[in-house]
ZADO-1210 file (C-alpha; in nm, 4 decimals, padded with zeros to 6 digits):
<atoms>
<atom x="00.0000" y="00.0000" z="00.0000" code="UNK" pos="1"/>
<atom x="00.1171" y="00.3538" z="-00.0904" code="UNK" pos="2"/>
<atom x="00.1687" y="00.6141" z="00.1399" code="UNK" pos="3"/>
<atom x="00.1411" y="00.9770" z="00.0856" code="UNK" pos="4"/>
<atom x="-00.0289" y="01.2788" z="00.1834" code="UNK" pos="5"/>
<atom x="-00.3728" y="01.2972" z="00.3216" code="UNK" pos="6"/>
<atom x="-00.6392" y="01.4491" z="00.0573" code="UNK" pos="7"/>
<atom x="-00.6569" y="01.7445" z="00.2286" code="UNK" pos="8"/>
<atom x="-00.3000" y="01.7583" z="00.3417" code="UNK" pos="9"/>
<atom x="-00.1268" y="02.1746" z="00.2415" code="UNK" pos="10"/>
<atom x="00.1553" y="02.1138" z="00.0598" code="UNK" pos="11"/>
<atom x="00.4802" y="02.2396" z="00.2399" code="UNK" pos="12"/>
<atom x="00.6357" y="02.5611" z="00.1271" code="UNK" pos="13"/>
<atom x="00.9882" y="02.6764" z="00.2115" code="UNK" pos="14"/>
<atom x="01.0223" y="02.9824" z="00.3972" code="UNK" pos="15"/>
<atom x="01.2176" y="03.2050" z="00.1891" code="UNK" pos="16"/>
<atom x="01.4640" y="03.4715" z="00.4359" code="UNK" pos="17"/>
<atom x="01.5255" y="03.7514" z="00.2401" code="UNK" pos="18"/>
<atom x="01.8526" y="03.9360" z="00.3131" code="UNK" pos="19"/>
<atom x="01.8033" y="04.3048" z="00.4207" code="UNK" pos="20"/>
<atom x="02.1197" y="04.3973" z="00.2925" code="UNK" pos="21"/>
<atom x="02.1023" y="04.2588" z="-00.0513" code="UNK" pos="22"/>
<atom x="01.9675" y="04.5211" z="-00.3178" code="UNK" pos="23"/>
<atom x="01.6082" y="04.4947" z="-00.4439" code="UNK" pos="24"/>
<atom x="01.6588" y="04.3135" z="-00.8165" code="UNK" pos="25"/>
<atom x="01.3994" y="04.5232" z="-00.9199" code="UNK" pos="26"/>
<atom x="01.5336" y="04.8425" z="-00.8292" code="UNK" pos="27"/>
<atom x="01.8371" y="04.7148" z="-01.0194" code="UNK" pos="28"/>
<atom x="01.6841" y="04.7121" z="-01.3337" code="UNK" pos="29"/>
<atom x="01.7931" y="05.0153" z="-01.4466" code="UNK" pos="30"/>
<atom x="02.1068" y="05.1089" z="-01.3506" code="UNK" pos="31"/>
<atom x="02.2693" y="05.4415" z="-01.4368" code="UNK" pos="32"/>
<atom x="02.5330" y="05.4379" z="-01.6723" code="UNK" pos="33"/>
<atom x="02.8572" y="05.5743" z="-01.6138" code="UNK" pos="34"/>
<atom x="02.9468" y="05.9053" z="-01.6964" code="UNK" pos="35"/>
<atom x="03.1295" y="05.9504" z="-02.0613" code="UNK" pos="36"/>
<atom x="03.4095" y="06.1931" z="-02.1122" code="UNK" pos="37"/>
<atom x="03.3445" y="06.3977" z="-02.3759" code="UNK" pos="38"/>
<atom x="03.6242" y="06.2999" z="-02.6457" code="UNK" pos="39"/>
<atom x="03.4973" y="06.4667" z="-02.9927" code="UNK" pos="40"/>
<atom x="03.7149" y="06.7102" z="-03.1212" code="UNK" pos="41"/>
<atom x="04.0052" y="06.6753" z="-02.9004" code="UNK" pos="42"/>
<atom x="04.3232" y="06.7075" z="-02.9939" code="UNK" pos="43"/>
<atom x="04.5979" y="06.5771" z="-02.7173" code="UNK" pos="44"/>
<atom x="04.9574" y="06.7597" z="-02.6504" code="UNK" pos="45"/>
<atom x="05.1796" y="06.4608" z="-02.6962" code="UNK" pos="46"/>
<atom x="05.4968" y="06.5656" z="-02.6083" code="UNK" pos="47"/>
<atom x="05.5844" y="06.3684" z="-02.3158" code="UNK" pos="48"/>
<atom x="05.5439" y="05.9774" z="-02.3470" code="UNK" pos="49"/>
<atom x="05.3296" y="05.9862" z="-02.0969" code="UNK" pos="50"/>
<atom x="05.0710" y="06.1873" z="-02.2834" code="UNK" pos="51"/>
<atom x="05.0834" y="05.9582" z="-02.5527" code="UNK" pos="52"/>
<atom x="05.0436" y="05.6168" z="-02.3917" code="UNK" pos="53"/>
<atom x="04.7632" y="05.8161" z="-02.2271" code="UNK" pos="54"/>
<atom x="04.5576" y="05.9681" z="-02.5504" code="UNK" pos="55"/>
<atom x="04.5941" y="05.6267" z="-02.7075" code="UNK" pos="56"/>
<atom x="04.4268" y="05.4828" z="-02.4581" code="UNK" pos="57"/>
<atom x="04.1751" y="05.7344" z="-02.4574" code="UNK" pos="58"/>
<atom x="04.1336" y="05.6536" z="-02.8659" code="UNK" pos="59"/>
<atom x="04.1300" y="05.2806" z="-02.7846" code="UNK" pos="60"/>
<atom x="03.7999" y="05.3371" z="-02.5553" code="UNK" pos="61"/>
<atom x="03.6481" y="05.6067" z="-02.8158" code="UNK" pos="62"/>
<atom x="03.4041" y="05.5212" z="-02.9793" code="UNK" pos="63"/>
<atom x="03.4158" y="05.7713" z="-03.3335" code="UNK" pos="64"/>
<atom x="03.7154" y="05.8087" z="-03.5456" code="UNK" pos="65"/>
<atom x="04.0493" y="05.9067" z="-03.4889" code="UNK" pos="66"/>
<atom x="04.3545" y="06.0787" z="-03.7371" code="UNK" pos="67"/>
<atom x="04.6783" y="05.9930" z="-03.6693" code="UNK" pos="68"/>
<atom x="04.9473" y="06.1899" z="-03.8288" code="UNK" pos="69"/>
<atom x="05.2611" y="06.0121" z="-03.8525" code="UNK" pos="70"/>
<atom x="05.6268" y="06.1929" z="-03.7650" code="UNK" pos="71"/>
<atom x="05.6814" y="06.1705" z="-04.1484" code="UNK" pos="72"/>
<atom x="05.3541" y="06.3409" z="-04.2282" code="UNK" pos="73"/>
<atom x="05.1186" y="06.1159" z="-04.3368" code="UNK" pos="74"/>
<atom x="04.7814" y="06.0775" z="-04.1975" code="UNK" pos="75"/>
<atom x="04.5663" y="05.7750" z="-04.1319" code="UNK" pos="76"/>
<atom x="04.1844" y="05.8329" z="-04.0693" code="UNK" pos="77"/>
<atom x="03.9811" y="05.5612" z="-03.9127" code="UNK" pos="78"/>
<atom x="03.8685" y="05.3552" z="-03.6043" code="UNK" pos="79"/>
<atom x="04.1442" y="05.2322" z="-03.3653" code="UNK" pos="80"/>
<atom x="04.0500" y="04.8460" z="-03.2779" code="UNK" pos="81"/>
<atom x="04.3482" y="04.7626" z="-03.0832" code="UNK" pos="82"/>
<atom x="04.6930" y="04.8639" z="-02.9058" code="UNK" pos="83"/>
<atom x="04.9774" y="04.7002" z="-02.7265" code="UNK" pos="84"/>
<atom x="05.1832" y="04.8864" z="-02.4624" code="UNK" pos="85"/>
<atom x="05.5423" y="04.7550" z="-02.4797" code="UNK" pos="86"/>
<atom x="05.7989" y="04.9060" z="-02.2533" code="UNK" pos="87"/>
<atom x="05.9232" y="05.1697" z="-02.5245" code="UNK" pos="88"/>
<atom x="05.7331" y="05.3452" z="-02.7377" code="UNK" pos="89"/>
<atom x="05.8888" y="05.1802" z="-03.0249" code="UNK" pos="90"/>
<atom x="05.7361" y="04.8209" z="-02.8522" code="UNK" pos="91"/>
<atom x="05.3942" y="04.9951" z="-02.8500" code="UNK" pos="92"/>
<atom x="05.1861" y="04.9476" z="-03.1308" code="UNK" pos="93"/>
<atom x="04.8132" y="05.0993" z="-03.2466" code="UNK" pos="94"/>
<atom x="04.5580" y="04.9029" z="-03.5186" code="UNK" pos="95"/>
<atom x="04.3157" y="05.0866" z="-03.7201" code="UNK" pos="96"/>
<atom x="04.0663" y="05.0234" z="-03.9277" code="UNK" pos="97"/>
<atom x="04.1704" y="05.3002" z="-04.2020" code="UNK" pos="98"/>
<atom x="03.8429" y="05.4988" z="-04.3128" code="UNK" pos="99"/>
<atom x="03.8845" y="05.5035" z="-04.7096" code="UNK" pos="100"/>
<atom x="03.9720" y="05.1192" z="-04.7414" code="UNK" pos="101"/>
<atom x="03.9122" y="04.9382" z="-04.4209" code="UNK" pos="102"/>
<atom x="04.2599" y="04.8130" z="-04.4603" code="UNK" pos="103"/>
<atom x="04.4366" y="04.7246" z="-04.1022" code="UNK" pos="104"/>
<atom x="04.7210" y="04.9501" z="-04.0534" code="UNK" pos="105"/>
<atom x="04.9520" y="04.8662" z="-03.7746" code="UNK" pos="106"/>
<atom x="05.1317" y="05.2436" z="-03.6307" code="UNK" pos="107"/>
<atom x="05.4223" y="05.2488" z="-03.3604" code="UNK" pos="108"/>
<atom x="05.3701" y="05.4875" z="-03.0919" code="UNK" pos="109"/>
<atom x="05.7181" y="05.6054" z="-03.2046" code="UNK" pos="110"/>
<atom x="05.5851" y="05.7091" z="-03.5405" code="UNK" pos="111"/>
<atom x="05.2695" y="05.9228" z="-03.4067" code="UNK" pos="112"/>
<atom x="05.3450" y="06.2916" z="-03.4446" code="UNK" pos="113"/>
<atom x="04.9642" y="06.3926" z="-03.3801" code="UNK" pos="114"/>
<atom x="04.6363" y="06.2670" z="-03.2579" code="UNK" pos="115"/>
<atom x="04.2741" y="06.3845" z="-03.3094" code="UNK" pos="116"/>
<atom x="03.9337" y="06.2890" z="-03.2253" code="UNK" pos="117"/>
<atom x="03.6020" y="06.3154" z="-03.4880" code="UNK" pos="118"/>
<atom x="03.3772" y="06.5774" z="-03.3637" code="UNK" pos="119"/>
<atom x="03.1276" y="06.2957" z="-03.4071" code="UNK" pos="120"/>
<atom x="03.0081" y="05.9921" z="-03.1713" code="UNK" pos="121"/>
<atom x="02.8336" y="05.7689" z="-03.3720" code="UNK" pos="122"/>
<atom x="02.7068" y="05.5892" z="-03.0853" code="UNK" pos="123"/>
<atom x="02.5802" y="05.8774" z="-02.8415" code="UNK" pos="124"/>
<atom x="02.2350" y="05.8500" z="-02.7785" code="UNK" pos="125"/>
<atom x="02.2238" y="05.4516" z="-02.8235" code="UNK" pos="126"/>
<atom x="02.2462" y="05.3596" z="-02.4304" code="UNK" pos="127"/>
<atom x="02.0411" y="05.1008" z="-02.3339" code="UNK" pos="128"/>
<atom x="01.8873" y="05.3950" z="-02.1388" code="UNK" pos="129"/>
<atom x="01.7747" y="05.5593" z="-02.4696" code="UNK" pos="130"/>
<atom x="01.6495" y="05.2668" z="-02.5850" code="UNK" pos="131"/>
<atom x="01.4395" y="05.1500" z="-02.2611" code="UNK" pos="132"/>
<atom x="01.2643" y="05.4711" z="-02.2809" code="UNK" pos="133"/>
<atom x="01.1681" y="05.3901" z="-02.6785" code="UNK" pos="134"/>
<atom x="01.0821" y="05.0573" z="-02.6207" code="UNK" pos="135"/>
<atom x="00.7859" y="05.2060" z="-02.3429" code="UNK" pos="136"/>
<atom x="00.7128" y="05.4969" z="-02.5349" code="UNK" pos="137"/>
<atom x="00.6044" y="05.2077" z="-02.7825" code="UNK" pos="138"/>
<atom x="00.4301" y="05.0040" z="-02.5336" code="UNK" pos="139"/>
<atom x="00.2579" y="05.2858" z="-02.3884" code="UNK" pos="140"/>
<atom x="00.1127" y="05.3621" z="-02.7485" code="UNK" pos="141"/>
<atom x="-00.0055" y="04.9709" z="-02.7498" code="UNK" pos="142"/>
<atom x="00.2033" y="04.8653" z="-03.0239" code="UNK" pos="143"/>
<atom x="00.2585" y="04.4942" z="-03.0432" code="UNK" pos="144"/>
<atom x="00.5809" y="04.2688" z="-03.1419" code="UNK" pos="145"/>
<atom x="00.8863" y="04.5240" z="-02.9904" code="UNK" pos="146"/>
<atom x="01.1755" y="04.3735" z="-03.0758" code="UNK" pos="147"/>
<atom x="01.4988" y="04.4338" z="-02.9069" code="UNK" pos="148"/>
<atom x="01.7304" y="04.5445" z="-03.2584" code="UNK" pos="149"/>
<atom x="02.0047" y="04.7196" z="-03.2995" code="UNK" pos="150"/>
<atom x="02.0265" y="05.0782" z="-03.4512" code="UNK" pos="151"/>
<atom x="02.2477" y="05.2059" z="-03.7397" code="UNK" pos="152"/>
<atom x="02.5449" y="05.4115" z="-03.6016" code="UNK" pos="153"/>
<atom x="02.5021" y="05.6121" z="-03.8545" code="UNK" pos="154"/>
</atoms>
């Protein structure tokens, strides 16, 4: 013979302790974003090699286009994708994707004469922030089917 609950037996629930000092998930949903320097149309001093290792990171986590104008003059427009730091400047390399071709050009830090940001961000105004408060304007107006897509950065 089986044994089990009674017919009118309440099933058991776990209590559930909630930790006071654990942030409400819900609260969390939106978070603020961090605040952006403003990068477009700067131009760094790069005379010391501190100021360089220090715009090129600032380039690597910008988000437009940079120019680079080599030491011997010529100037490469584009997005920079990637850098090493070596020791020396000369071990310390930048990649971008050049503007006219999308060709990868590798640059020393030795070679870089001058640096300069686009006075454009292609991405400002794309946080998810922005996009939240589309999505509900949407939702508000009753429309049906949002999907979560990406925008053109252009």
């Amino acid at each position: 013979m089986k044994s089990g609950p009674a017919p009118d037996a309440q099933p058991v629930i776990p209590q559930v302790h909630i930790n006071q000092n654990q942030p409400d998930p819900d609260a969390l949903e939106i978070a603020p974003g961090r605040d952006r320097e403003k990068l477009e149309g700067w131009i760094p001093s790069l005379a010391t090699e501190t100021e360089i290792r220090h715009a090129l990171e600032k380039a690597f986590d910008f988000r437009g286009d940079i120019a680079v104008t080599r030491k011997d003059g010529t100037r490469i427009e584009g997005y920079l994708f990637d850098r090493r730091s070596g020791l020396t400047l000369a071990d310390s390399f930048v990649r971008i994707f050049e503007k006219s071709s999308s060709q990868k050009i590798l640059i020393s830090y030795e070679d870089i004469g001058a640096l300069a940001f686009s006075d454009r961000d292609p991405a400002a105004g794309k946080s998810w922030e922005a996009w939240l408060k589309k999505y509900r304007e949407k939702k508000a107006a009753g429309e049906k089917n949002i999907a979560l897509a990406p925008e053109s950065l252009e």
